[in-house]
C-alpha positions as CSV (number, residue, x, y, z in Angstrom):
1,X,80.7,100.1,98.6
2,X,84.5,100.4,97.9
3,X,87.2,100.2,100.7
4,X,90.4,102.2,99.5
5,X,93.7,101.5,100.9
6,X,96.6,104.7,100.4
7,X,99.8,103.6,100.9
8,X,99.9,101.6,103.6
9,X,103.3,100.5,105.2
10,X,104.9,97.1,105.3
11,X,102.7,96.3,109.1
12,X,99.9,97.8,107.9
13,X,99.6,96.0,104.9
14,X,100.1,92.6,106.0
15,X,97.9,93.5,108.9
16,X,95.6,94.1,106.4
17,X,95.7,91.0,104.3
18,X,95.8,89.0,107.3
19,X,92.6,90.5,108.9
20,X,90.5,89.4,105.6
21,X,91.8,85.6,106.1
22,X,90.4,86.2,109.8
23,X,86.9,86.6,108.3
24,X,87.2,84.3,106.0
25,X,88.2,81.6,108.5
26,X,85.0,82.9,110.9
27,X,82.9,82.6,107.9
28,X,82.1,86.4,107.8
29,X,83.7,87.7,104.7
30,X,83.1,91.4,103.5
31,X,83.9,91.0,99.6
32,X,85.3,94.3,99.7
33,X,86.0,96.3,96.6
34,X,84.1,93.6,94.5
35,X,81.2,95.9,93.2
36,X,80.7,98.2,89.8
37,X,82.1,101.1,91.6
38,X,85.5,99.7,92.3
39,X,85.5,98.2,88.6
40,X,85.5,101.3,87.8
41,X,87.5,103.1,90.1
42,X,90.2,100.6,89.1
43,X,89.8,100.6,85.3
44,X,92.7,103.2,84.7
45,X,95.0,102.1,87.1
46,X,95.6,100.2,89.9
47,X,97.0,100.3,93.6
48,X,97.6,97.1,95.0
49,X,99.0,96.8,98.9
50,X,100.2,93.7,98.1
51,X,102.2,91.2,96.0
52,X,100.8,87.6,96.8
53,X,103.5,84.8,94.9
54,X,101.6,81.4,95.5
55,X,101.5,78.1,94.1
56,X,98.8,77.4,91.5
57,X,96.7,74.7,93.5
58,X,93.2,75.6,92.3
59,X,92.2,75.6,96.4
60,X,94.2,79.0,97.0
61,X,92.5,81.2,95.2
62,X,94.0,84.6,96.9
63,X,91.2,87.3,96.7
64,X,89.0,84.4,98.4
65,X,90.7,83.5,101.0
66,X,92.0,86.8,102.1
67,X,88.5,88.1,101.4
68,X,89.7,90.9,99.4
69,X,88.4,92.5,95.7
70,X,89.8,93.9,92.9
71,X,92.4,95.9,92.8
72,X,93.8,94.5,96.0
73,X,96.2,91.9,95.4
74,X,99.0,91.4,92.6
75,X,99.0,88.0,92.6
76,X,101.8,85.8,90.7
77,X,101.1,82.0,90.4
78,X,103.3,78.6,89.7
79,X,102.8,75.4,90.7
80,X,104.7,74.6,94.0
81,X,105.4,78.5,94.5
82,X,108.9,77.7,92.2
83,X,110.4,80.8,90.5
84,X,112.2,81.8,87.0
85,X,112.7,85.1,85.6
86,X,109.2,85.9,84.7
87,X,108.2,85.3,88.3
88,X,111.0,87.0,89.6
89,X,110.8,89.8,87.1
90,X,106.3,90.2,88.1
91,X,107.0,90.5,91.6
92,X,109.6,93.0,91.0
93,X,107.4,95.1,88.8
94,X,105.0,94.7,91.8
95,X,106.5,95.8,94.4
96,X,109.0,98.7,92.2
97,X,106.4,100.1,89.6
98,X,103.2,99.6,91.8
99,X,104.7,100.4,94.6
100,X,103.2,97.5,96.9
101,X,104.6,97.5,100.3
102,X,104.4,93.7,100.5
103,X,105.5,91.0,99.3
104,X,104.0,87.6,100.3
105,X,105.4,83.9,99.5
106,X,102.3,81.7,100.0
107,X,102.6,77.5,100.7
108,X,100.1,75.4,101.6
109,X,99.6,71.6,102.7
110,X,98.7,69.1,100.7
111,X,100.6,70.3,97.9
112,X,101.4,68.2,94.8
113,X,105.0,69.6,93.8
114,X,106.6,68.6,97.0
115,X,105.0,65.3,97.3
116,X,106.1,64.3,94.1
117,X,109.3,66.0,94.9
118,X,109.8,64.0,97.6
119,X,108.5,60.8,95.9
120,X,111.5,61.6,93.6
121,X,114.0,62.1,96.0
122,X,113.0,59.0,98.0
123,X,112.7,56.7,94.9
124,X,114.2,58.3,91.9
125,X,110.8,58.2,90.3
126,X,110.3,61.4,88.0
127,X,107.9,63.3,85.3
128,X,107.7,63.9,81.5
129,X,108.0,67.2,80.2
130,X,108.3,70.4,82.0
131,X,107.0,69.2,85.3
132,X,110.2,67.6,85.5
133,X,111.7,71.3,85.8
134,X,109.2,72.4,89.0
135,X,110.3,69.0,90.6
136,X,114.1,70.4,90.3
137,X,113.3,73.6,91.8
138,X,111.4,72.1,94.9
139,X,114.3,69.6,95.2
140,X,116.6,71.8,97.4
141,X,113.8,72.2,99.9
142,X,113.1,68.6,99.6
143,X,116.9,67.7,100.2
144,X,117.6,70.6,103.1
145,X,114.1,69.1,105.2
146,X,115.6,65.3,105.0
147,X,118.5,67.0,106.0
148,X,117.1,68.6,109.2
149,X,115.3,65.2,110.2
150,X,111.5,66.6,109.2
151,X,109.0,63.4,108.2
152,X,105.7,65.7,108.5
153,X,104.4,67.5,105.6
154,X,104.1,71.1,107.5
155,X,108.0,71.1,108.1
156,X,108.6,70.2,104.0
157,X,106.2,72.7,103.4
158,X,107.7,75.1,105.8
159,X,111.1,74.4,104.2
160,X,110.3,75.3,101.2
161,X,108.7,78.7,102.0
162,X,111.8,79.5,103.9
163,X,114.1,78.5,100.8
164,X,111.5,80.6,98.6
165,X,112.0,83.8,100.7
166,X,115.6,83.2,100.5
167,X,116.0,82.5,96.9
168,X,113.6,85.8,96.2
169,X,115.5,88.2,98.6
170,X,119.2,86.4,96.6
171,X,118.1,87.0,93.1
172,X,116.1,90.0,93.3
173,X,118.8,93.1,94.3
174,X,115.2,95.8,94.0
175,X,113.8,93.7,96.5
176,X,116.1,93.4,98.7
177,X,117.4,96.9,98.7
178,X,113.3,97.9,98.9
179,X,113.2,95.3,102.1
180,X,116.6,97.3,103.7
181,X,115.1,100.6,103.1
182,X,111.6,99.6,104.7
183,X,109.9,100.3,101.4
184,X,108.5,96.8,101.8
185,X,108.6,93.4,103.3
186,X,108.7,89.7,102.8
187,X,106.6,87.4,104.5
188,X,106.3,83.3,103.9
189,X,103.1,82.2,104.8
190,X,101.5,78.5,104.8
191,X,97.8,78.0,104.2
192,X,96.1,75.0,105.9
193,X,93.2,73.5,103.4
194,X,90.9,72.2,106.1
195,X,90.5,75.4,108.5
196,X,91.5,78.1,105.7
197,X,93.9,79.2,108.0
198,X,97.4,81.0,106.8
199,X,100.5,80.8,109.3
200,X,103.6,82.7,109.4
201,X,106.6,80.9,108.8
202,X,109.3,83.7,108.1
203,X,109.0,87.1,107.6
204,X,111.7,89.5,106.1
205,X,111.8,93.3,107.2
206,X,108.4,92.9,109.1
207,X,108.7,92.7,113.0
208,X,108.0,88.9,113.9
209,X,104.4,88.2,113.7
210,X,103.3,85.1,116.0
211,X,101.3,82.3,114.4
212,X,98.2,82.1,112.8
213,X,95.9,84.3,111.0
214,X,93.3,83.8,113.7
């Protein structure tokens, strides 16, 4: 059985998303849109409601825990959620081409950018090669939490979800002006490992949504 989803607006699309990570906290997923028919359905072209931008931790897999299928989610991955071009330039294509109403910045606990990040910061310890470079771009984060007092991981990982809306909605002018118009929305989410539960930090052209998926 396929589930098809026209068009939806900004609400309903996160409404959407956010109802699958409901049943897959309960334990009562629906794996919609995962059979031959949607394979095929979707083979042409595709229609997703939302662009997912999440860090790479092999624990967040999106269509999982947002119980949703193919077709569903445009997802973009890095590790620690940190953004160049590319990245920039997918979600972009996303939300402009596509046409997804959505666009959601996704953070988790637990994750291993910020806590070397903030091993670096605290004791000028760093990494070889290019993980050198996502260590920079999680800096600022790291730097504005200290700033504000924060010693838990949720607020660093909050932080940087914040400063990841921020920098998305500052570089990207499509976005932006998509966001203004009411084409689409930003919303920064963080994911808690244990429960499977995603929170709202910040949202961007979305009415305030309170709290937790559940």
């Amino acid at each position: 059985m396929t589930t098809k989803t026209p068009s939806p607006t900004p609400r309903e699309a996160f409404d959407l998303l956010m109802s699958g990570n409901q049943r897959f906290v309960a334990g009562t997923p629906e794996h919609p849109n995962q059979d031959a028919a949607r394979r095929t359905e979707t083979a042409p072209v595709q229609h997703p409601f939302a662009v997912l931008f999440g860090c790479s931790d092999s624990r967040l897999a999106a269509e999982i825990i947002f119980d949703r299928g193919l077709g569903d989610l445009f997802v973009v991955r890095t590790a620690g959620h940190v953004m160049g071009p590319e990245v920039v330039g997918s979600i972009e294509y996303g939300v402009g081409v596509l046409g997804c109403p959505l666009v959601v910045v996704l953070g988790h606990d637990s994750c291993g950018a910020v806590a070397a990040t903030r091993a670096a910061v605290a004791d000028g310890t760093t990494a070889d090669g290019y993980v050198r470079d996502v260590i920079e771009r999680v800096t600022p984060s790291v730097l504005a939490s200290r700033a504000a007092g924060h010693t838990e991981d949720a607020d660093f990982i909050a932080e940087h979800v914040r400063r990841s809306v921020d920098l998305l909605l500052d570089r990207s002018r499509a976005l932006a002006e998509a966001v203004e118009a009411g084409r689409a929305a930003v919303v920064g989410l963080s994911y808690r490992l244990v429960d499977g539960t995603a929170h709202v930090v910040t949202t961007r052209g979305l009415e305030e949504a309170a709290g937790t998926a559940a």
